[in-house]
C-alpha positions as CSV (number, residue, x, y, z in Angstrom):
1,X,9.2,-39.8,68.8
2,X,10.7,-37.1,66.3
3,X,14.2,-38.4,64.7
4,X,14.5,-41.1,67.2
5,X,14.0,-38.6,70.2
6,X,11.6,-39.5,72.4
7,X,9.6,-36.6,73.8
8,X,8.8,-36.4,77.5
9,X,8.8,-33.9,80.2
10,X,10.9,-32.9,82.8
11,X,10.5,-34.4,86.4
12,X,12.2,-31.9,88.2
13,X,10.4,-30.1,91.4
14,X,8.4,-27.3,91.3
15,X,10.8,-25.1,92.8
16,X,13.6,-22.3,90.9
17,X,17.1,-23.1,92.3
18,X,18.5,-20.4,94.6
19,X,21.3,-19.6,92.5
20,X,18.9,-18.8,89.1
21,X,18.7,-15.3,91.0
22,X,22.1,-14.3,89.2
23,X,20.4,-14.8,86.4
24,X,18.5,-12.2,86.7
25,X,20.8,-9.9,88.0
26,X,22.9,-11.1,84.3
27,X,19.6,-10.6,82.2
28,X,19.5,-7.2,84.1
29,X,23.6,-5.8,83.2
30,X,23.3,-7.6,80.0
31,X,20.4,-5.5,79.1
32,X,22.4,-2.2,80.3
33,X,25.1,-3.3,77.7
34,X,23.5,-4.6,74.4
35,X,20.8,-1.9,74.5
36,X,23.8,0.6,74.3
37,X,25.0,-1.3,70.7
38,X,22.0,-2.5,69.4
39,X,19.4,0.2,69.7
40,X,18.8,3.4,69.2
41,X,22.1,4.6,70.0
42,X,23.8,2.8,67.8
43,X,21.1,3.6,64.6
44,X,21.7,7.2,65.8
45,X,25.5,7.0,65.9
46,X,25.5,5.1,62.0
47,X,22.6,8.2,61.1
48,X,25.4,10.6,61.8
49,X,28.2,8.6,59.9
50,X,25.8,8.3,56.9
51,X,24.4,5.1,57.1
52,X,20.7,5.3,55.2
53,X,17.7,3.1,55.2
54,X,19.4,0.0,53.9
55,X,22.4,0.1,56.4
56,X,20.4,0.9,59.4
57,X,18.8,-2.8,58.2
58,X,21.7,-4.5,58.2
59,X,22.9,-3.0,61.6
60,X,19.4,-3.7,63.0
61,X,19.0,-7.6,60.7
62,X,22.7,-8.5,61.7
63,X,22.0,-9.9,65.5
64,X,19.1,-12.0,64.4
65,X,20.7,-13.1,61.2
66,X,23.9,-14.4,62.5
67,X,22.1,-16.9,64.8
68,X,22.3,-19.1,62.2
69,X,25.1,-19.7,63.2
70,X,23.9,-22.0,66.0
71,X,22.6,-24.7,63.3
72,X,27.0,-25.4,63.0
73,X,27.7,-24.7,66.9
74,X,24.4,-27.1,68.6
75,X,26.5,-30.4,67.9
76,X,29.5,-28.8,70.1
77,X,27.4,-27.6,73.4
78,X,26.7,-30.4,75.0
79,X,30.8,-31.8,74.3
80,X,31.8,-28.1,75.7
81,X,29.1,-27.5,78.7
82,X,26.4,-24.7,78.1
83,X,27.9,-22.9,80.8
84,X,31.6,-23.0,79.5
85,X,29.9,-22.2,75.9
86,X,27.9,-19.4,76.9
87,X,30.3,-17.5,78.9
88,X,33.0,-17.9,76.2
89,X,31.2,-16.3,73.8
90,X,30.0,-13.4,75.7
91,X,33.4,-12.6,77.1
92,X,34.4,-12.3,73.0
93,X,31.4,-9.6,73.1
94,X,32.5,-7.4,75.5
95,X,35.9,-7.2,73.4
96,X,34.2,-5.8,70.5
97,X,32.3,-3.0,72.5
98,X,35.5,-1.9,73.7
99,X,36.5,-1.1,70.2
100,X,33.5,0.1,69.2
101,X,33.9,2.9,72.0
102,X,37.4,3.6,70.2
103,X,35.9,4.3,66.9
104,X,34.4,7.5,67.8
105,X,37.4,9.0,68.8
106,X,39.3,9.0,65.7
107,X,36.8,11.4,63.2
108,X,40.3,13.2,63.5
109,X,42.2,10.6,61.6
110,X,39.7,8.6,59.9
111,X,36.7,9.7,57.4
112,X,32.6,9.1,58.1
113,X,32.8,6.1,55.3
114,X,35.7,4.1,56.9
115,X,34.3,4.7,60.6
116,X,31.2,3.2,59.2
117,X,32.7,-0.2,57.3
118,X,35.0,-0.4,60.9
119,X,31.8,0.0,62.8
120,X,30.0,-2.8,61.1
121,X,33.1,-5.0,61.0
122,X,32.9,-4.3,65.0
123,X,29.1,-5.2,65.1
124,X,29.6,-8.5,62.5
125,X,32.2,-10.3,65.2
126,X,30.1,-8.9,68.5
127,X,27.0,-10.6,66.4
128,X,29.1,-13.7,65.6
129,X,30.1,-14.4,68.8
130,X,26.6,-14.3,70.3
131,X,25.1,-16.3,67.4
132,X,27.3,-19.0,68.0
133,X,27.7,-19.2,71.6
134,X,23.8,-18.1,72.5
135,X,23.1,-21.8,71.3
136,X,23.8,-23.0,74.8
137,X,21.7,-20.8,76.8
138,X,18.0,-22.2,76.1
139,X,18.8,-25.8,76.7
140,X,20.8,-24.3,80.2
141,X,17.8,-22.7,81.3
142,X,14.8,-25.0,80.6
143,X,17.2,-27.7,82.6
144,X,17.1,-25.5,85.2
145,X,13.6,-24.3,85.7
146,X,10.9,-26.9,86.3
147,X,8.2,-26.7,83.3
148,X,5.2,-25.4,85.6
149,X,6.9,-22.5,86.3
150,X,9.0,-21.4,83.3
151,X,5.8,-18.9,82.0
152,X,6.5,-17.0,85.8
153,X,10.6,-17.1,85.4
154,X,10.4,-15.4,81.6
155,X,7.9,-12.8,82.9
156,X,10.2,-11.8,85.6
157,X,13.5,-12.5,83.3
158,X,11.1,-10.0,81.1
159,X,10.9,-7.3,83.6
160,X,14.5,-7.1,84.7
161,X,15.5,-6.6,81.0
162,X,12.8,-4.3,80.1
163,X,13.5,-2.3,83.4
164,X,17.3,-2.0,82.4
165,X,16.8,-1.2,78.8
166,X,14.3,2.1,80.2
167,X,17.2,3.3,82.9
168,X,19.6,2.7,80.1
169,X,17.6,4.4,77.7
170,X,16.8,7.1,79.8
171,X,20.7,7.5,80.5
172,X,21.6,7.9,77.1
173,X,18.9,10.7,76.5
174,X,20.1,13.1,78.8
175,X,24.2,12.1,77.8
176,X,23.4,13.1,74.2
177,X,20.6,15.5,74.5
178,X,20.7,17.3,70.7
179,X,23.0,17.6,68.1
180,X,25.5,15.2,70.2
181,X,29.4,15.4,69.9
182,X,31.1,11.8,69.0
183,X,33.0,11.7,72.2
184,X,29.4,11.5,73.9
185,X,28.8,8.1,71.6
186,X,32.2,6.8,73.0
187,X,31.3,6.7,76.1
188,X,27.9,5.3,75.7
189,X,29.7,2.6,74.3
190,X,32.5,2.7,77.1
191,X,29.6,2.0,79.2
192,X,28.2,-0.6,77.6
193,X,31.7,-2.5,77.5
194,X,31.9,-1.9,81.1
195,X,28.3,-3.5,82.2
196,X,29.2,-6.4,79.9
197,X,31.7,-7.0,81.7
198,X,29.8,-6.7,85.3
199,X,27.1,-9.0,83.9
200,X,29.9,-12.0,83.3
201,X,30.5,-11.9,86.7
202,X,26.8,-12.9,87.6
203,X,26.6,-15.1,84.6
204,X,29.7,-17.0,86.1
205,X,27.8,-17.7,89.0
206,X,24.7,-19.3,87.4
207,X,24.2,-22.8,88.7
208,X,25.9,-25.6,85.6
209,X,24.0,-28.3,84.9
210,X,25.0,-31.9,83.2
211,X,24.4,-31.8,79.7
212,X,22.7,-35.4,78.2
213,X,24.5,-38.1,77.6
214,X,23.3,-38.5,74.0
215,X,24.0,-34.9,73.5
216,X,27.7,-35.1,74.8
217,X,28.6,-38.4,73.2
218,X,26.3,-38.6,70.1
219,X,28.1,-38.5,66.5
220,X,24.9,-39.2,64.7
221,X,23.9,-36.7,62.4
222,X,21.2,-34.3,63.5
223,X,17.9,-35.4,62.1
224,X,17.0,-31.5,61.1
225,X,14.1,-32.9,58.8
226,X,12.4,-34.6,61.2
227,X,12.9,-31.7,63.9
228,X,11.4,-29.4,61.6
229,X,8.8,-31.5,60.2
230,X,7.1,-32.7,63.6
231,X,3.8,-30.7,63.5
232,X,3.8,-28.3,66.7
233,X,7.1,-27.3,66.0
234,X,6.6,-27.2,62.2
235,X,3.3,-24.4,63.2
236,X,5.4,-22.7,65.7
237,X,8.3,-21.8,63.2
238,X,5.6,-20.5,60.7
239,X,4.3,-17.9,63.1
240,X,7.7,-16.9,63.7
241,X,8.2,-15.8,60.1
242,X,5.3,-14.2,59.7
243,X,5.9,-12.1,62.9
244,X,9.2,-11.5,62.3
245,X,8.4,-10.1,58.9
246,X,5.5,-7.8,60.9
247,X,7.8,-6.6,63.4
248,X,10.8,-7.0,62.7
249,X,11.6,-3.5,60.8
250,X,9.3,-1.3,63.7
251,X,12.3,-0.6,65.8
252,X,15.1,0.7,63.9
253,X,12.8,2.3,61.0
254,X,10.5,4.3,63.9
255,X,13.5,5.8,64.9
256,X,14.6,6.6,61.1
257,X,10.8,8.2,60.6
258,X,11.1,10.1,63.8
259,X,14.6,11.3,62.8
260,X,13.6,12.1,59.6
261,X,10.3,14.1,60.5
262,X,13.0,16.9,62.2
263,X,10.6,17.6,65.5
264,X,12.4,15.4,68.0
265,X,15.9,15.8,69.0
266,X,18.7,12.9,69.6
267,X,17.3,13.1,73.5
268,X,13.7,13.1,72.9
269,X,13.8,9.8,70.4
270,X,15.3,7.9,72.9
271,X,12.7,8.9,75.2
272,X,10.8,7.4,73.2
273,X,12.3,4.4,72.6
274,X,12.6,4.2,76.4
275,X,9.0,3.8,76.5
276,X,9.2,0.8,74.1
277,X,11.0,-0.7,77.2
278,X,8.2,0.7,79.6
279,X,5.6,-1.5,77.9
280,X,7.8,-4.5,78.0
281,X,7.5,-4.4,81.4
282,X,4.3,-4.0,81.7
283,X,3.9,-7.3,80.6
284,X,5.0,-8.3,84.2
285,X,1.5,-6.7,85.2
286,X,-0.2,-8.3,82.6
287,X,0.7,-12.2,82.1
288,X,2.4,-12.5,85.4
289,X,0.9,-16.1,86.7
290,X,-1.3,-16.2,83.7
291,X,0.7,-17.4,81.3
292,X,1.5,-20.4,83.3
293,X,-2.2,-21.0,84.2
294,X,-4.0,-19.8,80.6
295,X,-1.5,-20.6,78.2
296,X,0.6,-18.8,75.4
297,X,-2.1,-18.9,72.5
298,X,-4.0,-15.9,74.1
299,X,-1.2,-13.8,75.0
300,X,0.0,-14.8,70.9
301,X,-3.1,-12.8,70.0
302,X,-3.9,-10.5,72.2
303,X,-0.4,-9.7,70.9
304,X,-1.2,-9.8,67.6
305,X,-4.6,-7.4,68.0
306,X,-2.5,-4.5,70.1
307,X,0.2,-4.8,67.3
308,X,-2.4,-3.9,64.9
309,X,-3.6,-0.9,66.8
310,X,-0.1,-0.1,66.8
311,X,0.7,0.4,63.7
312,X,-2.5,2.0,62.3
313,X,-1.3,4.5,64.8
314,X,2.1,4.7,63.1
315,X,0.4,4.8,59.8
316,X,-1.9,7.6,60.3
317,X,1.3,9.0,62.0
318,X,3.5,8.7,59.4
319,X,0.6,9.4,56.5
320,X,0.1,13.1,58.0
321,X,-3.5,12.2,59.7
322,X,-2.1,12.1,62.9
323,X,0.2,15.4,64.6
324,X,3.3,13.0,65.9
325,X,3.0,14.8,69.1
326,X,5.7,13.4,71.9
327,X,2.7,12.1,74.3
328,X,1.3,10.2,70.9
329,X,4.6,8.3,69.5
330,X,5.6,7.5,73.3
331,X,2.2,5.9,73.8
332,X,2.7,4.4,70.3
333,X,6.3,3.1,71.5
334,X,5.0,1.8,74.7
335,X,1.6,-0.6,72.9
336,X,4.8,-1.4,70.5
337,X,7.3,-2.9,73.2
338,X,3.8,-4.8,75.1
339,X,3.2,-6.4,72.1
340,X,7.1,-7.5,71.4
341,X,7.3,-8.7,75.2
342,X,4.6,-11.0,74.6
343,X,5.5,-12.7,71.5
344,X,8.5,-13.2,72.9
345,X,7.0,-14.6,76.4
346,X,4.5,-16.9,74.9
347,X,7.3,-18.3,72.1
348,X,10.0,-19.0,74.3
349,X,7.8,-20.8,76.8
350,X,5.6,-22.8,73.9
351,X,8.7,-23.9,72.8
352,X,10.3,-25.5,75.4
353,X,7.0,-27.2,76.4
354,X,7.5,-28.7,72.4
355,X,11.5,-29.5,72.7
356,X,12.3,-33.0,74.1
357,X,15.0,-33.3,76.8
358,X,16.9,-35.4,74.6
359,X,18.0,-33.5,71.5
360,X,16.7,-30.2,73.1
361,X,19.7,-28.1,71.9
362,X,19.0,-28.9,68.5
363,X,15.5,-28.0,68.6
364,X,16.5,-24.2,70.3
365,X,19.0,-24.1,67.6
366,X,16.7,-24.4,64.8
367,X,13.8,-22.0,66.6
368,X,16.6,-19.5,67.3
369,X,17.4,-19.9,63.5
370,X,14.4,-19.6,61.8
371,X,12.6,-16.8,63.7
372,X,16.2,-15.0,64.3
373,X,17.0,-15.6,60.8
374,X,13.8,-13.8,59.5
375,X,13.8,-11.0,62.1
376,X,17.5,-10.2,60.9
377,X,16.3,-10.8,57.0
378,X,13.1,-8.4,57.4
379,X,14.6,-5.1,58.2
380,X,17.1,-5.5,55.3
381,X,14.3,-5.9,53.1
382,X,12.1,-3.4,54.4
383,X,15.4,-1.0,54.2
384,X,15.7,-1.7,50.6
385,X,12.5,-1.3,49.8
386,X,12.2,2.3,51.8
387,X,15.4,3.1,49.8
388,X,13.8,2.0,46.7
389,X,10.3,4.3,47.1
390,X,12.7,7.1,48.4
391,X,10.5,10.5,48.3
392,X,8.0,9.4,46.5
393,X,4.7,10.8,48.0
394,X,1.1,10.2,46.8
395,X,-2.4,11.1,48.8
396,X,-5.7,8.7,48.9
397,X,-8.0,7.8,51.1
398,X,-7.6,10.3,53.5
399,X,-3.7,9.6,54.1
400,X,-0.1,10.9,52.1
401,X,1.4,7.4,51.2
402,X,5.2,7.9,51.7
403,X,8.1,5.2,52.3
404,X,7.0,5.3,56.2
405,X,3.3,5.0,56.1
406,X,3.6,2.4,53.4
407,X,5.7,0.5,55.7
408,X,3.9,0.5,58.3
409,X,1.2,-0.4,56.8
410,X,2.5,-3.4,55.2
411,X,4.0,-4.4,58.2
412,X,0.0,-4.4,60.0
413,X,-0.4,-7.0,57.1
414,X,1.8,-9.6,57.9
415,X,0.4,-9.0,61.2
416,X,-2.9,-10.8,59.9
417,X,-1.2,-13.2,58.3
418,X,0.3,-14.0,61.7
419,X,-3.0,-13.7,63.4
420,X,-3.8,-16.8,61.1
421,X,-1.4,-18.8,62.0
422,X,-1.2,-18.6,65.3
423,X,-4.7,-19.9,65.7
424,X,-3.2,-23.1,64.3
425,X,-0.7,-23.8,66.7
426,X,-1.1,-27.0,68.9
427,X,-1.4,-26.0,72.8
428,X,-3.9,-28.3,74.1
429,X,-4.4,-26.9,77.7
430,X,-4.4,-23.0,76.0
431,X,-7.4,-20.7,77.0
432,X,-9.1,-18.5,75.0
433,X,-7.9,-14.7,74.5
434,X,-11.5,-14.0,75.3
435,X,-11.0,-15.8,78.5
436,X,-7.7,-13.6,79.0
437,X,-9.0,-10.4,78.1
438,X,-12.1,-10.5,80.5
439,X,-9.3,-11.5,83.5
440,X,-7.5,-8.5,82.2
441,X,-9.8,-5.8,81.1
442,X,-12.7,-6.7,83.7
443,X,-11.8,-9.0,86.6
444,X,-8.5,-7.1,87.9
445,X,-9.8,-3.7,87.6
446,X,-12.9,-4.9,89.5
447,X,-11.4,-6.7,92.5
448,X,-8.6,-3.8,92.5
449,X,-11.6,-1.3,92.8
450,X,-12.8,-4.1,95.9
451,X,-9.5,-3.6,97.6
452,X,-10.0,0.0,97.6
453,X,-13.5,0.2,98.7
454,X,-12.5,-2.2,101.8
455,X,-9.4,-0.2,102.6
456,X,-11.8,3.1,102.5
C-alpha cells in the first residue's frame, strides 16, 4: 500500500495486441524526426550561430528538464485520455519544427545572435509540449502490454528507434558533408517536420485504452511523499541521478570535443554519432528475451562496466594518449549508445514492474521527473563548468588534463557512484551480471559456433 494505492499486477494475457504494431512504426518516424532537432544536427547548427559550451547545455538539458512539467499535467491524463493527451501534444511539436526549418533561411535579414535566442525559443515550446503531454504515454503503454512481456516490447521499441536514428543520421552526413550552407540545416529540419507529421498518423492508430476510474474521477491530492518514499521506487530514482549526472553531458559535449579537435568534418561527426545509434541496436542482439527472463539488475551493470570502458577511452582520447582516429571515436560512439540503450531498457521496465495500476500515472510522472530532470540539469552544469576551465591545459600522469578529458573523467566517476547504487535496488527474481555475461560472452558464441559446424 503506498498513499492508499494498493499495489498489484496486471492480469492481462500474455499476448501484445495486434494494433501495438503502429507503435512501432510511430517509435520508428518519431525517431526520424526528433533526432533531426535534438542531436547532432541541431548542436552543429547552434556551433555555427555561436552557441558555446554552456548553450549547447541548455539545448541538450532542455528536453529532459522540461519533463517536469508532467508533475502539473499527471492529475489531467486520466480526465483527458492518454491517447487524446499524447497526440495533442505531439501535433504542437511538429508546429515548432516547421519554424525551426524557417529560421535558417533568414541569415539575410536577421543576425547569428537573434537566430540563436529564436532558435531556443523554438526548442523551449517543442520541449514544453512534449514535457507535458509525454505524461500520458507510459501509463498507455504498460496498460497495453502484459508485464511478462514488456522486457521483449522495449527491446524491439529499442531497435526501431535506434535503427531510425542511424538511417537518419547517416542522411544528414552526406546532406551537410563539410562546411555546410544554412539552407542545408533548413531542410534537415523540413524533414524532420515532415516525419513528425507521418508518425501522428501511426500514433493515431494505436489501440486507446480506459484510463482508471480513481485516476479519471479522483480530486484527492497526489500523495508525492509517499510515492517517493516507498523503498524500490525511492532506490530506483537515486540511480537515476547518479546516471544521469554520468551520462548525461557525453552526447552533446563528444560532439563539441570532436568539433573542436578540427580533424573531422560536419559529415564525418555525424557518422559518428550514427554509430552511437548502431550500438543501441545492438542491444536487440544482446538482451533480447533476456531481460524478461534474467532481470534488469544485470543489464544496470553490465551497463555501468562498458560505460566505464567508455569513457577511459574518451579520456585518453581527449588527454592526447590516444590518436582520435575515425575507427577509434566510432567504436567509442557505438560502446557509448550500448550502454545508453540499456539503462534505458532495464529502467523503463523495472519501473513499471514497481508502479501500481492504480495511481500509475503519478508514479511515471515523478520517474520521468527526477531522472529527466537531472539528465536536462547535468549537461548545463557540465557546460558551465567546461566554460569555466576554458583552455586551461596541464600534463600528469601520463595524460594533458584539458576541459574534455577532465570531463570525461569525472563523468566515469559518477559512473561508480552509480555502480553503487544500483546494487541496492530491490528486484527480487534479478540474476546475476555474472550469470548474464557468461550467456553473452560464452554460451551464444559457443552454440552459434555449433550451428555452424552442423551446417558444415
Amino acid at each position: 500500500m503506498v498513499g492508499g494505492w494498493m499495489i498489484t499486477a496486471d492480469a492481462s494475457p500474455e499476448r501484445l495486441d495486434p494494433g501495438l504494431r503502429n507503435a512501432f512504426w510511430f517509435a520508428t518516424f518519431n525517431a526520424f524526426s526528433f533526432q533531426m532537432v535534438l542531436s547532432s544536427p541541431m548542436f552543429l547548427y547552434a556551433r555555427g550561430l555561436g552557441a558555446g559550451a554552456t548553450v549547447l547545455g541548455l539545448i541538450a538539458g532542455m528536453m529532459p528538464l522540461l519533463v517536469i512539467l508532467q508533475i502539473f499535467s499527471a492529475p489531467y491524463v486520466g480526465r483527458v485520455g492518454y491517447k487524446r493527451f499524447v497526440y495533442g501534444g505531439w501535433t504542437i511539436r511538429v508546429m515548432f519544427i516547421c519554424a525551426m526549418a524557417v529560421l535558417p533561411l533568414l541569415g539575410g535579414v536577421l543576425d547569428k545572435t537573434t537566430r540563436l535566442a529564436l532558435l531556443l525559443a523554438a526548442l523551449f515550446g517543442f520541449n514544453f509540449s512534449r514535457g507535458v503531454s509525454s505524461c500520458g504515454w507510459l501509463p498507455w503503454i504498460t496498460a497495453l502490454v502484459p508485464p511478462s512481456i514488456r522486457g521483449r516490447y522495449l527491446t524491439v521499441e529499442t531497435a526501431f528507434v535506434n535503427l531510425a536514428s542511424f538511417l537518419v543520421m547517416i542522411l544528414a552526413a552526406g546532406a551537410l558533408g563539410s562546411n555546410p550552407p544554412e539552407w542545408r540545416f533548413a531542410a534537415l529540419f523540413a524533414f524532420s517536420a515532415a516525419m513528425g507529421a507521418v508518425s501522428l498518423s501511426f500514433l493515431k492508430r494505436v489501440p486507446d485504452v480506459e484510463t482508471p476510474v480513481e485516476e479519471r474521477f479522483s480530486h484527492q491530492p497526489v500523495p508525492w511523499g509517499a510515492i517517493a518514499g516507498f523503498a524500490p521506487f525511492r532506490r530506483l530514482l537515486c540511480f537515476a541521478i547518479a546516471w544521469a549526472f554520468a551520462y548525461g553531458g557525453v552526447a552533446v559535449f563528444t560532439v563539441a570535443f570532436l568539433k573542436q579537435l578540427g580533424v573531422f568534418s560536419e559529415g564525418q561527426i555525424l557518422l559518428v554519432t550514427s554509430a552511437t545509434f548502431l550500438g543501441g541496436l545492438a542491444s536487440l542482439g544482446l538482451m533480447r528475451e533476456r531481460l524478461d527472463r534474467l532481470g534488469s539488475k544485470p543489464a544496470l551493470m553490465l551497463a555501468q562496466c562498458l560505460c566505464l570502458v567508455t569513457l577511459a577511452g574518451w579520456t585518453a582520447v581527449a588527454g592526447r594518449l590516444l590518436t582520435p582516429t575515425l575507427a577509434l571515436v566510432t567504436a567509442l560512439a557505438m560502446l557509448s549508445g550500448l550502454c545508453g540503450a540499456l539503462v534505458q531498457l532495464a529502467n523503463t521496465r523495472l519501473v513499471m514492474g514497481i508502479a501500481p495500476r492504480m495511481g500509475r500515472s503519478h508514479f511515471f510522472a515523478l520517474f520521468s521527473v527526477v531522472s529527466n530532470v537531472s539528465l536536462g540539469v547535468a549537461p548545463m552544469l557540465w557546460g558551465f563548468a567546461i566554460d569555466v576551465v576554458g583552455s586551461l591545459e596541464r600534463r600528469a600522469g601520463g595524460l594533458e588534463w584539458n576541459r574534455f578529458s577532465l570531463f570525461f573523467s569525472a563523468a566515469a566517476g559518477f559512473v561508480l557512484v552509480a555502480s553503487v547504487l544500483c546494487r541496492r535496488l530491490e528486484e527480487p527474481e534479478a540474476s546475476s551480471m555474472e550469470t548474464l555475461a557468461r550467456e553473452v560472452l560464452i554460451q551464444s558464441p559457443q552454440k552459434l559456433l555449433l550451428r555452424l559446424w552442423h551446417r558444415g
